[in-house]
C-alpha positions as CSV (number, residue, x, y, z in Angstrom):
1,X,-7.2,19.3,-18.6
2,X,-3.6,17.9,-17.8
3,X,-2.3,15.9,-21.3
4,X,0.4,13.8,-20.5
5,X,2.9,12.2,-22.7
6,X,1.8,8.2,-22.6
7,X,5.5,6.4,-22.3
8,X,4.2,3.1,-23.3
9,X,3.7,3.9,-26.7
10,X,7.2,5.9,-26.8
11,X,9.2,2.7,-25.5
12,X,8.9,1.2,-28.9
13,X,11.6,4.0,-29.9
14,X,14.8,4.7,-28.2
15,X,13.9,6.9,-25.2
16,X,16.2,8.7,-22.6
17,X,14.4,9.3,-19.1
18,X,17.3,11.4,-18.0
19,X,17.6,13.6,-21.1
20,X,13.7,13.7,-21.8
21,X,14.7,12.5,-25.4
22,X,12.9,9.7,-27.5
23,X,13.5,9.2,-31.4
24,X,15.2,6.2,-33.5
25,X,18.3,7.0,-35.9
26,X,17.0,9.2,-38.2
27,X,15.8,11.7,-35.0
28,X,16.1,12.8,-31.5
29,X,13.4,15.0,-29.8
30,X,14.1,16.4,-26.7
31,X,10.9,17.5,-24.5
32,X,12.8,19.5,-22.4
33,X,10.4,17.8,-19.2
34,X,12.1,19.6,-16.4
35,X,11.8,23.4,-17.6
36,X,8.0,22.4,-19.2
37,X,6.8,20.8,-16.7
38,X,7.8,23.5,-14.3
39,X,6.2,26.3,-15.8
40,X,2.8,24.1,-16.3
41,X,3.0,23.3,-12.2
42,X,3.4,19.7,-13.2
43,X,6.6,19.1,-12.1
44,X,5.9,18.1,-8.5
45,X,4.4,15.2,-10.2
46,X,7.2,14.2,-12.4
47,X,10.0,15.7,-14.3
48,X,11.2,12.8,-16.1
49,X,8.0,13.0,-18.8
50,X,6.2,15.2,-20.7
51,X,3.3,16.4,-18.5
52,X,1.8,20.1,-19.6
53,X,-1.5,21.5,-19.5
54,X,-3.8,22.9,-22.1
55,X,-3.7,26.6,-23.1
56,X,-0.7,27.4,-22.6
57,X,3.2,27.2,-24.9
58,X,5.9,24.6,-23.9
59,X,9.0,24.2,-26.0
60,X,10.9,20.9,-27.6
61,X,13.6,20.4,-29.6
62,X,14.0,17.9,-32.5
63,X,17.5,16.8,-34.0
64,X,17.0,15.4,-37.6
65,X,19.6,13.3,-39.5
66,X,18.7,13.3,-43.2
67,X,21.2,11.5,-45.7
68,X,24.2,11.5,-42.7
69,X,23.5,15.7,-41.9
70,X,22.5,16.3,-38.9
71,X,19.8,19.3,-38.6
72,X,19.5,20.6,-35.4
73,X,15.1,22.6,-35.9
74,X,16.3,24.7,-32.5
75,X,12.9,25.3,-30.2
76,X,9.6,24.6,-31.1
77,X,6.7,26.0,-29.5
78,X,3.7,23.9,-30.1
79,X,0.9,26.0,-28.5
80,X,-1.9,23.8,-27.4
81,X,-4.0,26.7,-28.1
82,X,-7.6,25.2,-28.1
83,X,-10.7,25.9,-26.0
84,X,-10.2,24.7,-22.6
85,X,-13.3,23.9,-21.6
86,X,-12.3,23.4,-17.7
87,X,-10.5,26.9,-17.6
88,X,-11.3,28.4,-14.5
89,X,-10.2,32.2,-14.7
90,X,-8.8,33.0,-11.7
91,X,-5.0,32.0,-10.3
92,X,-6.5,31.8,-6.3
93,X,-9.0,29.2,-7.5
94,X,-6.7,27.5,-9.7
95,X,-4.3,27.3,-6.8
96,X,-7.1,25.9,-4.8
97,X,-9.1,23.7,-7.0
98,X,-6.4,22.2,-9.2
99,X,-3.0,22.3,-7.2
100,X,-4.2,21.9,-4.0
101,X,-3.7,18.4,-2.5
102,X,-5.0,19.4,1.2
103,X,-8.6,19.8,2.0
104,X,-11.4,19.9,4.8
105,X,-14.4,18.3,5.1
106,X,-17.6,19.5,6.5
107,X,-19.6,16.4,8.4
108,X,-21.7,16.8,11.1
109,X,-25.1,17.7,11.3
110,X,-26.4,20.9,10.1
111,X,-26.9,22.1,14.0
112,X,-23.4,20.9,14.7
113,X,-21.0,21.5,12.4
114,X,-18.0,19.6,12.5
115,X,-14.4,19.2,9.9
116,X,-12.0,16.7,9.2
117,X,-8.5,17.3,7.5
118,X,-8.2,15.3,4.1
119,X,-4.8,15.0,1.8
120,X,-5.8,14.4,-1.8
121,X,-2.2,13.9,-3.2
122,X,-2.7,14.7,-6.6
123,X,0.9,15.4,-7.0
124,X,1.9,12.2,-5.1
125,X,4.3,9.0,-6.3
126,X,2.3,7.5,-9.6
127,X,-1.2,8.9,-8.6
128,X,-0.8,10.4,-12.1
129,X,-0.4,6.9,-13.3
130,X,-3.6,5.3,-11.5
131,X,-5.9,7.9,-12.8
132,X,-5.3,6.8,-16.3
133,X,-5.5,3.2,-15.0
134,X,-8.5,4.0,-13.7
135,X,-9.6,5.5,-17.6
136,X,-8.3,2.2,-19.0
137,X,-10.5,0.3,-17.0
138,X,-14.1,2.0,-17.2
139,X,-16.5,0.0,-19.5
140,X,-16.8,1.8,-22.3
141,X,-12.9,1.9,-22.8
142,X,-13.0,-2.0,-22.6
143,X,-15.7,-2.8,-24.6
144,X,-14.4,0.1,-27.4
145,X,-11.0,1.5,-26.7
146,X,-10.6,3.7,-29.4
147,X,-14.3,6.0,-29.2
148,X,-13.1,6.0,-25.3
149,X,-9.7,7.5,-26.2
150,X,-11.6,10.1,-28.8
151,X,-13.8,11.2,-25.9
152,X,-11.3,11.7,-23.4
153,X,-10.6,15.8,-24.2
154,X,-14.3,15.9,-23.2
155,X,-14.6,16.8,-19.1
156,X,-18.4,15.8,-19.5
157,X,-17.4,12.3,-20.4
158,X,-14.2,11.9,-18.1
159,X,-15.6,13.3,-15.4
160,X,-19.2,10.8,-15.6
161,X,-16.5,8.1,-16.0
162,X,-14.7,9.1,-12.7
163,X,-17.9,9.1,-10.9
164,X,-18.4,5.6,-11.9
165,X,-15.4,3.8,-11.7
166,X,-14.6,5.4,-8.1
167,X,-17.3,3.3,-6.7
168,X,-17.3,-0.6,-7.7
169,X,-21.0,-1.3,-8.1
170,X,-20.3,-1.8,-12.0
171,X,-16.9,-2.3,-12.9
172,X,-13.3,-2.2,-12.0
173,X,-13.8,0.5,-9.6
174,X,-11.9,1.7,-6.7
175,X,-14.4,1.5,-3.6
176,X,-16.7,-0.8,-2.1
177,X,-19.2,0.9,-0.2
178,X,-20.7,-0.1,3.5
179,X,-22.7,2.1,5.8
180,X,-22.5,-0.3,8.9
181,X,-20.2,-2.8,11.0
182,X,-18.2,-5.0,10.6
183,X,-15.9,-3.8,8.8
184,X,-13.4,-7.0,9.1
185,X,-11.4,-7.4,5.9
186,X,-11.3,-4.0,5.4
187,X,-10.7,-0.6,6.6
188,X,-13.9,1.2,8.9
189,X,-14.6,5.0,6.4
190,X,-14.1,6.8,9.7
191,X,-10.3,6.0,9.6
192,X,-9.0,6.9,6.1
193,X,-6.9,10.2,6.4
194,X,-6.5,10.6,2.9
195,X,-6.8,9.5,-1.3
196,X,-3.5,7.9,-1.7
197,X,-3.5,4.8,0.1
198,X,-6.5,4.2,-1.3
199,X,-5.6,4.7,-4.7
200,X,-2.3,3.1,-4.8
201,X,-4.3,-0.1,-2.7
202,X,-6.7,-0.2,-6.1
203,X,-3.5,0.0,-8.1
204,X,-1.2,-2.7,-6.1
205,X,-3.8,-5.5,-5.9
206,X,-4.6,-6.0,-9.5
207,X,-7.8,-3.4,-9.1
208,X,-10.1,-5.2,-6.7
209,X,-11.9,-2.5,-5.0
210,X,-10.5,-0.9,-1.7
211,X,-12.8,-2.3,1.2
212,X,-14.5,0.1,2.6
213,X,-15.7,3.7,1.9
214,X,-18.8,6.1,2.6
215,X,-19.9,9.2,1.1
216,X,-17.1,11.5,1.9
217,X,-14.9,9.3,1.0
218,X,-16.0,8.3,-2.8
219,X,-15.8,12.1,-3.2
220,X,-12.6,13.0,-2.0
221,X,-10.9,10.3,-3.8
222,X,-13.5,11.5,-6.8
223,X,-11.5,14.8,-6.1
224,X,-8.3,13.7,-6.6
225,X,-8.2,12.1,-9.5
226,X,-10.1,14.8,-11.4
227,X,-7.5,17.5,-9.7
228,X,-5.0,15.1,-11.0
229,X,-6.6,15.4,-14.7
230,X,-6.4,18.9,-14.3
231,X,-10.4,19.6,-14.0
232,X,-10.9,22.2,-11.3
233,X,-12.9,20.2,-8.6
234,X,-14.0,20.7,-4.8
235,X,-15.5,18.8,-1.9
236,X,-19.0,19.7,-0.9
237,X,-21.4,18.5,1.8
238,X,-24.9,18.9,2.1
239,X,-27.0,18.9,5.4
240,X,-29.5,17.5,5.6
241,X,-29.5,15.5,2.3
242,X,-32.6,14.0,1.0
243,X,-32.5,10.5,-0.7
244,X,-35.4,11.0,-2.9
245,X,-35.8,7.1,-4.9
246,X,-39.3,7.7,-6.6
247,X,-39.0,11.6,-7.7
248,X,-41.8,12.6,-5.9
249,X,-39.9,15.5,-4.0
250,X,-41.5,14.1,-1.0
251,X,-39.2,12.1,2.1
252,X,-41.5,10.4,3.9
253,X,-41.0,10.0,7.7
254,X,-43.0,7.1,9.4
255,X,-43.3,6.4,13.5
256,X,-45.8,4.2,15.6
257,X,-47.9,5.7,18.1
258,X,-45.2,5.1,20.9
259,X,-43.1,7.1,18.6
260,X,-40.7,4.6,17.4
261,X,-39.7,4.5,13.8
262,X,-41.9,2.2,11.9
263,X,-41.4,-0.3,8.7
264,X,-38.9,0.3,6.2
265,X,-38.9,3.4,3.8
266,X,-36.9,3.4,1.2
267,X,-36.9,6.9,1.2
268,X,-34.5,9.1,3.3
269,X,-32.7,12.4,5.2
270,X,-28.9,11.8,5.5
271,X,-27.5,14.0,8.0
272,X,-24.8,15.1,5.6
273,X,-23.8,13.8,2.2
274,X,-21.1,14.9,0.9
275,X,-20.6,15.0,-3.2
276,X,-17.7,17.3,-5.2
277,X,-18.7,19.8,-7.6
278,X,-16.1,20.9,-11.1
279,X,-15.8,23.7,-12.8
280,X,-16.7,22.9,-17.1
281,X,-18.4,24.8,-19.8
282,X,-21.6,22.5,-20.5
283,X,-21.6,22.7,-24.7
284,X,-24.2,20.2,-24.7
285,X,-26.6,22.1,-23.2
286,X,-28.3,26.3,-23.5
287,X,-26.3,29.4,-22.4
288,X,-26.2,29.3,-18.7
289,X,-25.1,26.2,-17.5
290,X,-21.2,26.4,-17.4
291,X,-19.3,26.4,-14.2
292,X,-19.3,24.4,-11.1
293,X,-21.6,21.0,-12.2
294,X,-22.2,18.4,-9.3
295,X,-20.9,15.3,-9.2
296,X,-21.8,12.2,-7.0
297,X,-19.5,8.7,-7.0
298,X,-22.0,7.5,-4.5
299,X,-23.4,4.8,-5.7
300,X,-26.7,5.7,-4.7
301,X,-29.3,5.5,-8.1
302,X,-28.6,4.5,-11.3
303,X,-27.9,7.1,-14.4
304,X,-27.8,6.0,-17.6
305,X,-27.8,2.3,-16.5
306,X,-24.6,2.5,-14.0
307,X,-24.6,4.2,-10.6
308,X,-23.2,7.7,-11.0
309,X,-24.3,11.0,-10.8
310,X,-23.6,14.3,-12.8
311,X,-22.5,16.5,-13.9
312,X,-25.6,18.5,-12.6
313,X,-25.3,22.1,-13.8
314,X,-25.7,23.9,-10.3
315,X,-27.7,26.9,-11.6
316,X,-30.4,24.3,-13.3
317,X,-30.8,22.9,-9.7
318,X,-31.4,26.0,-8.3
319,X,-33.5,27.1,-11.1
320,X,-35.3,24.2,-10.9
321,X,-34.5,23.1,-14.6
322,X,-35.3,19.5,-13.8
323,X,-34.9,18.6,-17.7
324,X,-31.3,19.0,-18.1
325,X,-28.3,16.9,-17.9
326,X,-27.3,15.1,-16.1
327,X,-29.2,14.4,-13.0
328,X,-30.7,17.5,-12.2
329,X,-34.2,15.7,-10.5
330,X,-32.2,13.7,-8.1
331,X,-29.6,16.6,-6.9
332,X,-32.5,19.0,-7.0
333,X,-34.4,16.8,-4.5
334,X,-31.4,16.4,-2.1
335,X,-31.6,19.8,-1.6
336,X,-35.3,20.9,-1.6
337,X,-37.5,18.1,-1.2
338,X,-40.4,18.3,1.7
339,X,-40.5,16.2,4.5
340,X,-43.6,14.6,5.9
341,X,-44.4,12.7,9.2
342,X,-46.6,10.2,9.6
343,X,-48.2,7.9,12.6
344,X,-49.0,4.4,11.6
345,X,-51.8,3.3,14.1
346,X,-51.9,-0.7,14.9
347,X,-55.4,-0.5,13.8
348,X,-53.5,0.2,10.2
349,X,-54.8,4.1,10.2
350,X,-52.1,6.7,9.3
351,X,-52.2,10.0,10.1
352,X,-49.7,13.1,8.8
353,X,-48.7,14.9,11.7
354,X,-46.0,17.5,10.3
355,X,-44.6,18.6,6.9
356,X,-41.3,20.6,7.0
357,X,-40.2,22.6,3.8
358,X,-37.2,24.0,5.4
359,X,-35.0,21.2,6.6
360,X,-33.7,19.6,3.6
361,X,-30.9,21.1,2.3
362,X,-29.3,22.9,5.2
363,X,-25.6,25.1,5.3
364,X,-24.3,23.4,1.6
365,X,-20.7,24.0,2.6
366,X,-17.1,23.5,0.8
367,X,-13.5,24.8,2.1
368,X,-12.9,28.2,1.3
369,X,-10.8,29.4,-1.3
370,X,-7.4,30.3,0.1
371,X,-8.3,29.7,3.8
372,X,-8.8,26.7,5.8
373,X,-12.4,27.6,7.3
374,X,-16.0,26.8,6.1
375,X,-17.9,28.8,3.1
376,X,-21.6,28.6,3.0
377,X,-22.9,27.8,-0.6
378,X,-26.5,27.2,-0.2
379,X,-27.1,30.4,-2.1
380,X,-25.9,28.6,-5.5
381,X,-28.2,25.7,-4.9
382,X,-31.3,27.8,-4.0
383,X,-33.1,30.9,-3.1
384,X,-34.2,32.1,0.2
385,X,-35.6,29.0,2.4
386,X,-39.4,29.8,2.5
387,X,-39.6,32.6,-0.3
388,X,-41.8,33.0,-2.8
389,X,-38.6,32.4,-5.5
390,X,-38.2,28.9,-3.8
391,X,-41.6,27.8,-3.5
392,X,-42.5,29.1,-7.1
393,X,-39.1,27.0,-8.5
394,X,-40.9,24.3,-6.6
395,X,-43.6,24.4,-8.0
396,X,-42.2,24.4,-11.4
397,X,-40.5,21.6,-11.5
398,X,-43.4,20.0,-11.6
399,X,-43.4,17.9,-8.9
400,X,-44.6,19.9,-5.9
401,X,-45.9,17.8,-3.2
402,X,-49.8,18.3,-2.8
403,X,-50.9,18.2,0.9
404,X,-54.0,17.1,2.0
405,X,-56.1,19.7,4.3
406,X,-55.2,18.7,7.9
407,X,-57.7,20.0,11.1
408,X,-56.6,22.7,13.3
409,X,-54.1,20.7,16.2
410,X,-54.6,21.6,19.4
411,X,-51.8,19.4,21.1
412,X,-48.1,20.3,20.4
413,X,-44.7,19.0,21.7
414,X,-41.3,20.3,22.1
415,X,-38.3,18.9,22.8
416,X,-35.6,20.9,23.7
417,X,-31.9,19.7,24.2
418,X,-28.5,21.0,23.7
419,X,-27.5,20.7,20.0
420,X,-24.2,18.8,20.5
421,X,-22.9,17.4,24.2
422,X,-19.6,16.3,25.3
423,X,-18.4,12.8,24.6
424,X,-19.1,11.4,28.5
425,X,-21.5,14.0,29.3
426,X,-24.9,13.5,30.2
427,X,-28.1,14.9,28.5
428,X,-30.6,16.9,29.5
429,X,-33.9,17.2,28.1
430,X,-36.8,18.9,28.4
431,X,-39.9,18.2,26.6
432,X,-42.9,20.7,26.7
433,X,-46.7,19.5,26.1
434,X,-48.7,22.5,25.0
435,X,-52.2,22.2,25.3
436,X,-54.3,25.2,22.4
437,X,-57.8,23.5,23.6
438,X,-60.3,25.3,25.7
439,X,-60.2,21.9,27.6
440,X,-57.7,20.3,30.0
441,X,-56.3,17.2,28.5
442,X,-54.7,13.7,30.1
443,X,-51.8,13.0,28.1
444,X,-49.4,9.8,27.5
445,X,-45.7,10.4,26.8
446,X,-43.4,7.9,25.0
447,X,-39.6,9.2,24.9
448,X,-37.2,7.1,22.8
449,X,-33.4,7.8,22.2
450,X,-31.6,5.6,19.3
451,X,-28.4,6.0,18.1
452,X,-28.2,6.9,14.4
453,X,-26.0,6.8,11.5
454,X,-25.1,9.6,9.4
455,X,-27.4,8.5,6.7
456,X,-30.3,8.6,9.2
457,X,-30.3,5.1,9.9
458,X,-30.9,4.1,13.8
459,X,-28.9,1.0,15.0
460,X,-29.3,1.1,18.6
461,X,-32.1,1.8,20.3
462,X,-31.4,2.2,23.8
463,X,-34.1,4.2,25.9
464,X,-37.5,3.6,26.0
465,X,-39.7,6.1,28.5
466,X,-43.5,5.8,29.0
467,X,-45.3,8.1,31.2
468,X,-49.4,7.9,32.2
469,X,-52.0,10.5,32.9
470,X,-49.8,13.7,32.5
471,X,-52.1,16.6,33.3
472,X,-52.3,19.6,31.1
473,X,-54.3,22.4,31.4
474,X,-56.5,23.8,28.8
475,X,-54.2,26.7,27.1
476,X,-51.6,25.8,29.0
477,X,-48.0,23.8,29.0
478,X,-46.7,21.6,31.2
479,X,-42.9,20.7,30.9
480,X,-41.1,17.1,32.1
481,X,-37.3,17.3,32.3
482,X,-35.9,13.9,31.5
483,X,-32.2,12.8,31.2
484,X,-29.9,10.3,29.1
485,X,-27.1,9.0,31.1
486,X,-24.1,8.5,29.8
487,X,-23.7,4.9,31.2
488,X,-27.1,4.6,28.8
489,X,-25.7,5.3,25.7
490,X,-22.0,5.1,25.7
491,X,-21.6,1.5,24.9
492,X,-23.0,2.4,21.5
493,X,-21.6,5.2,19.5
494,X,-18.8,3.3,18.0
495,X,-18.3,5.7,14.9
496,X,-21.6,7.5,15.2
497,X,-21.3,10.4,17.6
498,X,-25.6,11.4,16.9
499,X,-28.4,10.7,18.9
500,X,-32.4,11.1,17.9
501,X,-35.1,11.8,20.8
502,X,-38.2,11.2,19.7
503,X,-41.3,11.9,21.8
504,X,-44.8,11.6,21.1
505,X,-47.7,12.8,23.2
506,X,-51.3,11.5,23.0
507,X,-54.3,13.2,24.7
508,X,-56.4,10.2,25.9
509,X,-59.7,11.6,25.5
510,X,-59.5,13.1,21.4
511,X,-56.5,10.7,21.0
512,X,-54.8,13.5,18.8
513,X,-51.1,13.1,18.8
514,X,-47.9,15.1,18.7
515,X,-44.9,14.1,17.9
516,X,-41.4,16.0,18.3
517,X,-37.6,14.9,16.6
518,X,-34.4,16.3,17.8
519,X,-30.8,15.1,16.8
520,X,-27.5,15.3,19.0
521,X,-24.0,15.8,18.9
522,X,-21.6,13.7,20.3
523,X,-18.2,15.6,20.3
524,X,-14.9,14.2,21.5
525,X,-12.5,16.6,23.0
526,X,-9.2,17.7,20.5
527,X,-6.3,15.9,19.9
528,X,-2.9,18.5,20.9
529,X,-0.3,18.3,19.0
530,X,3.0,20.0,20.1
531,X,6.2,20.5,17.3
532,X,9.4,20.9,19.8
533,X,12.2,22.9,18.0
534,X,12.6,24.1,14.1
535,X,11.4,21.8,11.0
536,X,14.2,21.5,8.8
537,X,15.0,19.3,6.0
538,X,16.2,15.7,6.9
539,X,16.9,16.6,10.6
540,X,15.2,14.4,13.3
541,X,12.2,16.2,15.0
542,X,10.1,15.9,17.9
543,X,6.5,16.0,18.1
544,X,4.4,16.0,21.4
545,X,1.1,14.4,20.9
546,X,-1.5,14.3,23.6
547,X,-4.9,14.0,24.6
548,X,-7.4,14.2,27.7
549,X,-9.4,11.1,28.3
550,X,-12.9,12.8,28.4
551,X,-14.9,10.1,30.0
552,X,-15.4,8.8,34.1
553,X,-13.6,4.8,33.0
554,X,-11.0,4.1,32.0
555,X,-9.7,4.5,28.5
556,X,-8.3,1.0,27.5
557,X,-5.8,0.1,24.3
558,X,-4.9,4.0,23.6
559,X,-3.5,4.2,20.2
560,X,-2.2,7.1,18.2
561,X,-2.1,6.5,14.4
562,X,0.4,9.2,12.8
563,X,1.0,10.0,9.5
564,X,2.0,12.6,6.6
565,X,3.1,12.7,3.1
566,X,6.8,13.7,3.5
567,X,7.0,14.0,6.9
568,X,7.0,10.1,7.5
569,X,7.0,6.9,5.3
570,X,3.2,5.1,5.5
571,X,1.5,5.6,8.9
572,X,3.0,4.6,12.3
573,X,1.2,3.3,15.3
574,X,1.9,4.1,18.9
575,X,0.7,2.1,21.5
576,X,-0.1,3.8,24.9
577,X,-1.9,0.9,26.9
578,X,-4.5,2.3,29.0
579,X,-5.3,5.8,30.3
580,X,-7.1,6.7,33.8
581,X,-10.1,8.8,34.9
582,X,-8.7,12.4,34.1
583,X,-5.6,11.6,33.0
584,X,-3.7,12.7,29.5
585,X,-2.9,10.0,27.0
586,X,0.4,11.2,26.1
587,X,3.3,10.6,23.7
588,X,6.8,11.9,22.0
589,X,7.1,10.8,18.5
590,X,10.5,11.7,16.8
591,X,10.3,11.7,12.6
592,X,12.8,13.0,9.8
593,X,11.3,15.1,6.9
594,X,12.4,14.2,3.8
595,X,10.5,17.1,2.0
596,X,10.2,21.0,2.5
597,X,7.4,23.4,2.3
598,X,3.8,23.1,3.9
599,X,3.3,20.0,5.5
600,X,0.6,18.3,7.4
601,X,0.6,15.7,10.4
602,X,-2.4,13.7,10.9
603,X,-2.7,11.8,13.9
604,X,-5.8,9.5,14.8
605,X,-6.8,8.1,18.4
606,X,-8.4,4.9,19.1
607,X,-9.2,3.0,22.0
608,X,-11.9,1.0,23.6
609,X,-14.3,3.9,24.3
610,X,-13.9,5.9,21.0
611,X,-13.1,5.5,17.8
612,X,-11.0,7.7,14.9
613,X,-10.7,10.7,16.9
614,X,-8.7,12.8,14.3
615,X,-6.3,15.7,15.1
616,X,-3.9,17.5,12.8
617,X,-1.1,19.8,12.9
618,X,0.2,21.9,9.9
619,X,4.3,22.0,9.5
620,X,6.6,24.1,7.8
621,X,9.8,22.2,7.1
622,X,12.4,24.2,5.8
623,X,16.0,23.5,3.8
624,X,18.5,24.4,6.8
C-alpha cells in the first residue's frame, strides 16, 4: 500500500514545498521527495511530498540544532520493512495492476464480445488527494476517526470501504446509480471515458455524488482509487451474471403463453456485470484464500448493513466455500446459479419448461497483463461447465436447486439468428418447430422482439407475431423464416444495442408448449482516427477523425467528443451538423501535447440515430 506523508498535519511547522523540508528551529528534515519518490514510481503523482510505498528503503536527512550547534545526522534510511500484505510478486503485474492508468473493458454479451477503452488516472492532478477524501468520509471514520485511521494499513478494511463509498446508497459516496433514461441532470454511463472527471466532480462540488453511473463504471472508478492506494486491482466482467436476491442459486425466468415476459421477478441474468478483483493475503481467514478477492461497488445487496461487496476470496467461489468472507454466496451465485423457465397460464397454472446449468457465468474476462486484448478467467471462478467437479461444488454448497421430474416433451423450438447484426441492418430469423410425437401436430406461434438493457431488463417491446394452425408432421420439423426490419426497431436502441426474440409454440391438441430465447447484437461501425505527421512535445498536431454513417437516413446533429489526459485540456466538442445516406462524417482537429510518452485519444460520436459510439487511438508524443 502507497503511505503518503499527510501535509496538513506538517503545516503546523515550518515547511518548504520546494526543498521537501519541514521542522521548527531546533530542526530541519529534508525528505528528499524528488529522488524517493522516483525510485517508489510515485513521482508521476507528485514530487513536492513525501509519497513511498511499503517494502522498500527511501532516504531523509535531519539537521539538528542543539544548544546553538548545528548537527547535520547525514542519510537515514528508514526501511518500511513490514509485511505487505498487497505484494504482488511479479514486476509485469505490478506494472499492470498498480501503475497502469489505461484499461479495457469487456461489455457485450457473452455471444458478442465487445471493449471499450477506460483511463483510470491514478497518477493524475490531486486524484491522490480525493482518495483520502474519500477515506475521510466513509462512516466509520466519521462516527470514530481514530479506530478508522488504526485500520487503514489493513487492505481488507480499505478496500470494503472503497466499495462502499464509490456508490452513494449510504453515505458521502461518489456515484449515484441509474439503469434507465432520463438521464437529465446528469451524465448518461454510456458516455464517461474515464475515472477522473468523475472523481475530481465528487471532489469540486462539496461530495454530492456524481449523477450517473452503471456497473462498469462503479468499478473502474473502484479501480482507481485502490491503484491509487497502491492495492494491486483489475477490472473484470462477467457474462452472463446472475442476480441471485434470495440465495436460492436458482434465477427464475417467467413468460405467458404468448411468450411475453410475465410479472415482476426480482430475480435476474445481466448480460454482463462487471466488478474489479485485488490482489491481498486474507489473514482473517485459513491457508488458501490469498490473492485476487472480488470486489463489487455496485450497490446491488446489502453486506454487513451497507451495499458493498467483498472481498470474496476467488478460490472459495470456485470451491464453493460459501461460509467465508466476505460475500462468497452472492458472487458464487453470479457465476453458477441455474436458470429456470417457466409459463404462467391465465388460468394461474405454471409450468417449468427449461432449466439451463450452463449459462450463467459465461467468458469471465479482464485485460491481459501487458497486452491490450481479452484474457479468459473463468477457470479461477470455476471448473469445467457441466463436470462432475462443478456440479459436486454445487451440490456442496448446500444450496443445489432440486428439480421436479418433468414428462418426456415431445415439442421443441429453435430460434436461430445471427449472434450480433450491423447497426441498420435487418434480421433474419429462422425459427424451427420440431415435432418427437408419433403424431402430426397443429401448432400456434407467438414471436416477440423487445429491446433490452444490459441488466436484462426489456424497455421496448416492439414486435409482436402470431401465427395459426402451423402444420407439423409427426417426427418431423417444419421451419418459418421471419424478419425484424430495421425501420421496426431502430427508433429504440438509444444506448442498448441488444435485442431478445422470444417464441413460443403450442400444439393445439396436447397444448404442450415450447418456448425458445435468443439475444442480439447491435454493432456500430468503428470510429477512424488518422494522426497526420510526428507527435512531439508542445508542437500543434493534426488528427483526422472520421466515420461512415451506417444506416439508410440521414444522420442528424453529428458530434465528435475528443479527449485525452495530456494531449488536450478537458474534452472538446466538434459539431458536424448532419451527415447523408453513405456518406463519411468527417473532421480535422489540431491539439498541442503538453506531455510525452504513451498517450491515448478518446473520441466519442453522437447524433440522432446513435449514441456514445467510442473510438480511440493510442499516441506516442515525443520530446523533439
Amino acid at each position: 500500500m502507497t503511505v503518503t506523508e499527510r501535509t496538513s498535519e506538517l503545516r503546523d511547522h515550518f515547511f518548504d514545498r520546494n526543498m521537501g523540508t519541514f521542522g521548527d528551529e531546533n530542526y530541519i528534515t529534508n525528505f528528499h521527495c524528488e529522488q524517493n519518490n522516483k525510485q517508489h514510481k510515485t513521482a508521476e503523482i507528485s514530487t513536492e511530498r513525501l509519497i513511498v510505498r511499503r517494502g522498500q528503503t527511501f532516504h531523509i536527512t535531519v539537521q539538528c540544532n542543539i544548544d546553538g550547534y548545528i548537527i547535520n545526522s547525514g542519510n537515514i534510511m528508514l526501511s518500511a520493512e513490514t509485511e505487505d500484505e498487497v505484494f504482488l510478486d511479479s514486476d509485469e503485474q505490478r506494472e499492470e495492476y498498480v501503475l497502469n492508468e489505461d484499461g479495457i473493458i469487456f461489455t457485450g454479451s457473452s455471444r458478442c464480445i465487445q471493449s471499450r477503452s477506460w483511463y483510470f488516472g491514478q497518477f493524475e492532478e490531486n486524484i491522490v488527494d480525493i482518495c483520502l477524501k474519500l477515506l475521510d468520509n466513509n462512516l466509520k471514520c466519521l462516527k470514530t476517526p481514530e479506530k478508522d485511521y488504526l485500520r487503514r494499513n489493513d487492505p481488507i478494511y480499505i478496500s470494503r470501504v472503497v466499495a462502499a463509498m464509490v456508490n452513494c446508497n449510504d453515505d458521502r459516496g461518489i456515484l449515484q446509480g441509474k439503469w434507465n433514461a432520463p438521464y437529465q441532470c446528469g451524465v448518461c454511463p454510456w458516455n464517461w471515458n474515464g475515472s477522473v472527471a468523475i472523481l475530481q466532480d465528487w471532489n469540486r462540488n462539496g461530495y454530492r455524488p456524481v449523477r450517473y453511473g452503471q456497473c462498469w463504471v462503479f468499478a473502474a472508478v473502484a479501480c482507481t482509487v485502490l491503484r491509487c492506494l497502491g492495492i494491486p486491482s483489475r477490472v473484470v466482467t462477467n457474462f452472463n451474471s446472475a442476480h441471485d436476491t434470495n440465495g436460492n442459486l436458482t434465477i427464475d425466468k417467467l413468460y405467458d403463453e404468448y411468450g411475453k415476459p410475465y410479472g415482476a421477478v426480482k430475480d435476474s441474468v445481466w448480460n454482463f456485470h462487471v466488478w474489479i478483483e485485488s490482489w491481498m493475503a486474507r489473514n482473517d481467514l485459513k491457508q488458501g484464500y490469498d490473492g485476487w478477492q472480488v470486489l463489487d461497488p455496485t450497490p446491488q445487496e446489502k453486506s454487513e448493513g451497507v451495499f458493498c461487496c467483498g472481498p470474496a476470496p476467488v478460490n472459495a467461489i470456485k470451491e464453493g466455500d460459501v461460509d467465508k468472507r466476505f460475500d462468497v454466496p452472492f458472487v458464487f451465485a453470479e457465476v453458477n446459479a441455474d436458470q429456470v423457465t417457466w409459463i404462467c397460464y391465465r388460468d394461474g397454472r405454471k409450468e417449468k419448461t427449461s432449466v439451463e446449468t450452463q449459462n450463467v457465468g459465461q467468458h469471465i474476462s479482464t485485460k491481459s497483463c501487458g497486452r491490450t486484448d481479452r484474457e479468459d478467467i473463468t477457470h479461477n471462478y470455476k471448473y469445467f461447465e457441466g463436470s462432475a467437479r462443478e456440479r459436486a461444488i454445487f451440490s456442496e454448497a448446500d444450496i443445489k436447486n432440486r428439480l421436479d421430474s418433468q414428462p418426456e416433451k415431445k415439442l421443441h423450438l429453435h430460434v436461430k439468428a445471427d449472434e450480433s447484426i450491423n447497426h441498420g441492418s435487418d434480421i433474419q430469423v429462422l425459427v424451427t418447430i420440431s415435432n418427437s410425437s408419433s403424431v402430426n401436430m397443429a401448432c400456434k406461434l407467438s414471436f416477440n422482439a423487445h429491446i433490452m438493457m444490459y441488466n436484462g431488463s426489456l424497455v421496448s417491446h416492439f414486435i409482436e407475431k402470431n401465427m395459426e394452425e402451423i402444420a407439423v408432421k409427426a417426427n418431423g420439423d417444419m421451419t418459418i423464416a421471419l424478419k425484424v426490419l430495421y425501420s421496426e426497431y431502430g427508433d429504440y436502441l438509444e444506448n442498448h444495442h441488444l435485442i431478445k426474440l422470444t417464441a413460443l409454440a403450442a400444439d393445439a391438441v396436447t397444448n404442450e408448449n415450447a418456448l425458445a430465447v435468443t439475444d442480439i447484437s447491435v454493432i456500430n461501425p468503428d470510429i477512424t482516427i488518422e494522426i497526420l505527421g510526428k507527435a512531439v512535445l508542445n508542437q500543434p498536431m493534426i488528427a483526422k477523425i472520421s466515420y461512415m454513417n451506417p444506416l439508410q437516413v440521414p444522420l442528424m446533429n453529428c458530434t465528435f467528443t475528443v479527449e485525452g489526459v495530456g494531449l488536450i485540456n478537458g474534452l472538446e466538442r466538434l459539431f458536424l451538423g448532419n451527415t447523408a445516406v453513405n456518406e463519411m462524417a468527417q473532421v480535422k482537429f489540431q491539439f498541442i501535447p503538453k506531455n510525452t510518452g504513451l498517450r491515448k485519444l478518446m473520441v466519442d460520436f453522437d447524433c440522432n440515430k446513435m449514441k456514445d459510439v467510442k473510438g480511440f487511438k493510442h499516441i506516442i508524443v515525443q520530446s523533439f
